[in-house]
C-alpha positions as semicolon CSV with decimal commas, in nm:
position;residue;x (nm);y (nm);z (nm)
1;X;3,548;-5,596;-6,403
2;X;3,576;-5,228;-6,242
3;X;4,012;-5,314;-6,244
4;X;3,992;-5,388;-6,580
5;X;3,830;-5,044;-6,677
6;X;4,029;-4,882;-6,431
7;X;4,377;-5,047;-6,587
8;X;4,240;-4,942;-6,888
9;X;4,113;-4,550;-6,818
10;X;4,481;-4,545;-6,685
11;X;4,676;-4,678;-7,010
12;X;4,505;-4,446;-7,190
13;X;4,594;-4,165;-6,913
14;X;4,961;-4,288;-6,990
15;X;4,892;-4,246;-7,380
16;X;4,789;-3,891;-7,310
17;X;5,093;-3,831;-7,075
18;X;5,340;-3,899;-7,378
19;X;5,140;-3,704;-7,624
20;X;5,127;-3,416;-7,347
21;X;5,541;-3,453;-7,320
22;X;5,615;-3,440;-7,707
23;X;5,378;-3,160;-7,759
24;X;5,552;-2,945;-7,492
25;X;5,890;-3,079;-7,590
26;X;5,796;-2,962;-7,967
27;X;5,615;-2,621;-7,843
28;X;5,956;-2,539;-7,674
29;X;6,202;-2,605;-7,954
30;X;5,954;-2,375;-8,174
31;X;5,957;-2,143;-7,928
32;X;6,355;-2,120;-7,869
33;X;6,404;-2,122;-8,269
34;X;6,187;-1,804;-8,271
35;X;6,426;-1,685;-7,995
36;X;6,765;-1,729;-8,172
37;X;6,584;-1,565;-8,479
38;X;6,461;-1,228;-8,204
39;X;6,834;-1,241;-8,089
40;X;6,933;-1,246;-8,412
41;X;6,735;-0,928;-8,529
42;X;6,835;-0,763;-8,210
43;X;6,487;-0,804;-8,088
44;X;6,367;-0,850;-7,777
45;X;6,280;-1,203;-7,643
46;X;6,006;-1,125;-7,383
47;X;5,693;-0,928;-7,517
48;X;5,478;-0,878;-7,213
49;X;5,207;-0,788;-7,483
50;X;5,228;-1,131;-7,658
51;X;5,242;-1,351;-7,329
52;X;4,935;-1,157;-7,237
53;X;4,755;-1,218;-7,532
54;X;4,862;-1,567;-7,511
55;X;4,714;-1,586;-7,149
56;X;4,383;-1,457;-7,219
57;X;4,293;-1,699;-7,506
58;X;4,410;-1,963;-7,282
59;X;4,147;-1,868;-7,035
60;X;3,926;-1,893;-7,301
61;X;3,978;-2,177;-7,429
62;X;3,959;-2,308;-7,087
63;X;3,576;-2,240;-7,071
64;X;3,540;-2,374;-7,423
65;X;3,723;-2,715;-7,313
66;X;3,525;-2,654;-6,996
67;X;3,811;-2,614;-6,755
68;X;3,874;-2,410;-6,478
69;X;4,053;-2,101;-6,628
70;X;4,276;-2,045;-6,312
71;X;4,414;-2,381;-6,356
72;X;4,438;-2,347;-6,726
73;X;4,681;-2,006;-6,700
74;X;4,857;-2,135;-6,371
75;X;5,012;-2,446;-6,610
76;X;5,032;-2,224;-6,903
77;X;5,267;-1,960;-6,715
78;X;5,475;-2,253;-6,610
79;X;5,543;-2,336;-6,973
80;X;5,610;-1,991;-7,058
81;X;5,847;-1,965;-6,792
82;X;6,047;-2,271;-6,913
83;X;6,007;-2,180;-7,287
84;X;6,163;-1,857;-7,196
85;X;6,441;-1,987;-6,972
86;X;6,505;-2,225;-7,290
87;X;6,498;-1,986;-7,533
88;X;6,789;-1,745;-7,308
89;X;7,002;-2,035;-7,273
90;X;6,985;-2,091;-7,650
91;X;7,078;-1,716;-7,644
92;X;7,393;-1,729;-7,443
93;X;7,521;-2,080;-7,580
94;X;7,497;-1,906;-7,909
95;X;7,689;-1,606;-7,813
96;X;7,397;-1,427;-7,929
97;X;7,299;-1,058;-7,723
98;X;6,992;-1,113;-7,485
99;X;6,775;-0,764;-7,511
């Protein structure tokens, strides 16, 4: 009986792991469209000011969801890494300037 709930705890894990992958997947081709439009406008693409922002309602949402905050900003940081590695190879494969 315990397998059975444990198969099942772990399809729905597996449910969660696809819906995790197409939200990042979606949250990074938003985020590179807003970089081509930056690039465009001869704006910047990193604002240290955003990103912070961004960080510290993270960590609050992290108590709200009741998760450790540290782990909460450690993942989101990776994401903003790769959204912003995405978002300057958009850049150069557009021939657009990076500032």
């Amino acid at each position: 009986m315990s397998q059975n709930r444990i198969e099942d705890l772990r399809s729905e894990i597996d449910g969660i792991n696809d819906e995790l992958l197409a939200l990042i997947a979606r949250r990074q081709d938003v985020s590179v469209a807003i970089g081509a439009i930056k690039a465009e406008a001869g704006l910047p693409l990193y604002s240290h000011e955003r990103e912070a922002q961004l960080l510290e309602q993270f960590r609050k949402d992290a108590i709200e969801f009741d998760l450790d905050p540290d782990y909460v900003e450690e993942l989101m940081n990776v994401v903003l890494r790769h959204s912003r590695a995405a978002q300057r190879k958009k850049v150069r494969e557009a021939g657009l300037e990076d500032h």
